[in-house]
C-alpha positions as CSV (number, residue, x, y, z in Angstrom):
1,X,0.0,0.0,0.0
2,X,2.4,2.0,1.0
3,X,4.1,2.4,-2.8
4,X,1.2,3.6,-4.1
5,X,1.6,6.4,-1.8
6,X,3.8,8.6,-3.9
7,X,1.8,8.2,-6.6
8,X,-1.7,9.1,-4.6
9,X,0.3,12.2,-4.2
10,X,1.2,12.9,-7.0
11,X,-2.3,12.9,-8.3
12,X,-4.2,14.6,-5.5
13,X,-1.5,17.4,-5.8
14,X,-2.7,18.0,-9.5
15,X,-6.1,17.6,-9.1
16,X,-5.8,20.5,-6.9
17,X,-3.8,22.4,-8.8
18,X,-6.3,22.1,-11.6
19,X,-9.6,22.7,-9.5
20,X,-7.8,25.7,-8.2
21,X,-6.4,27.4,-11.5
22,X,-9.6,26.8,-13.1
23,X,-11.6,28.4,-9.9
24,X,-9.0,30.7,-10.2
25,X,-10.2,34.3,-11.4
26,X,-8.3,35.2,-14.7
27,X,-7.6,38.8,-12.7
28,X,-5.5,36.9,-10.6
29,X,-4.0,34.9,-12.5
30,X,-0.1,35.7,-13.2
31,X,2.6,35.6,-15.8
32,X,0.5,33.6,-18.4
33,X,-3.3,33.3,-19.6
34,X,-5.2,31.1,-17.2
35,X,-5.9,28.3,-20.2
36,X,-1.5,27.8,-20.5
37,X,-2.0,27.2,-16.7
38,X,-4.2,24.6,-17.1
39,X,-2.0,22.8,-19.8
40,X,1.3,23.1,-17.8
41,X,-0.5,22.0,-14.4
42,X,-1.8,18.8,-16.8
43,X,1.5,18.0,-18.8
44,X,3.7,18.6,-15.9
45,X,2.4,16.4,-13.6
46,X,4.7,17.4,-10.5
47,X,6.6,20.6,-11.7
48,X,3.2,22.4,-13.2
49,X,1.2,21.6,-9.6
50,X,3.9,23.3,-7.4
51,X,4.6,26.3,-9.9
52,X,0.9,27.3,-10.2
53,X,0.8,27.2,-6.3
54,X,3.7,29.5,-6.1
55,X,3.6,31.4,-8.8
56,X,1.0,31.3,-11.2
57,X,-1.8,33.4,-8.7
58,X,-1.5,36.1,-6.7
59,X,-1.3,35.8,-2.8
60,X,-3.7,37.6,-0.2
61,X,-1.5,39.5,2.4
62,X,-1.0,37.9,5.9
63,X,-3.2,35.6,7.3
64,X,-5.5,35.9,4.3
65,X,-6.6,33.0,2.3
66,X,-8.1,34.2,-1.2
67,X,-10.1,37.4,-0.6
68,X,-13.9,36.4,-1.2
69,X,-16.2,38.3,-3.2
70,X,-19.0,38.2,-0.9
71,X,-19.7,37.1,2.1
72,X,-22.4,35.2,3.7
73,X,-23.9,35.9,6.9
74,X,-26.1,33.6,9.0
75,X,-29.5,35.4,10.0
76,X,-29.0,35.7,13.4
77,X,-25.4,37.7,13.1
78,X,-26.9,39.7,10.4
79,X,-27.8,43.6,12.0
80,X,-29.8,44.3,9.0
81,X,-32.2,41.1,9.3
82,X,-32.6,42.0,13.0
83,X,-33.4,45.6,12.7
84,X,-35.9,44.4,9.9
85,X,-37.1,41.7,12.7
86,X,-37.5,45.0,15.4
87,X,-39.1,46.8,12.9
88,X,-41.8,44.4,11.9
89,X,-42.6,43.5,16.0
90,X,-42.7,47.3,16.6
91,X,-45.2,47.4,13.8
92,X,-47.6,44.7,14.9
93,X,-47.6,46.3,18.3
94,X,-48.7,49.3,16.5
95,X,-51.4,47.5,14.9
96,X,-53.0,46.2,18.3
């Protein structure tokens, strides 16, 4: 089992690779169009994987991650859905 290891590797490193370059916006995406990414990370199996990772996007400053384009916010952490939820029980108490 074990020598199969390197290979499982191997493989989950470019499937990775590839989900992220193609998830990837092409804004981000450095040095070469987003579609030559996707080729090297393919034909390369081992070299294209680690030199998409560190060089082919750009990085989020310290403690980042990738920046997201919008957030979601649960209801009950959301101040606009509970001043909308004060506003409606201030109007029913109106109403009786």
């Amino acid at each position: 089992m074990l020598r199969y290891l390197p290979f499982l590797l191997i493989i989950a490193l470019t499937i990775y690779a590839f989900i992220d370059c193609l998830n990837t916006p092409e804004e981000e995406v450095k040095h070469l169009p987003k579609v030559v990414w996707v080729i090297i990370i393919l034909l390369f199996s081992i070299v294209g994987p680690v030199v998409w990772l560190f060089a082919g996007r750009q990085r989020s400053g310290v403690g980042g991650g990738r920046a997201r384009r919008t957030q979601w916010i649960a209801p009950d952490d959301n101040p606009e859905f509970l001043r909308s939820l004060n506003e409606d029980r201030d109007k029913d108490k109106d109403k009786d």
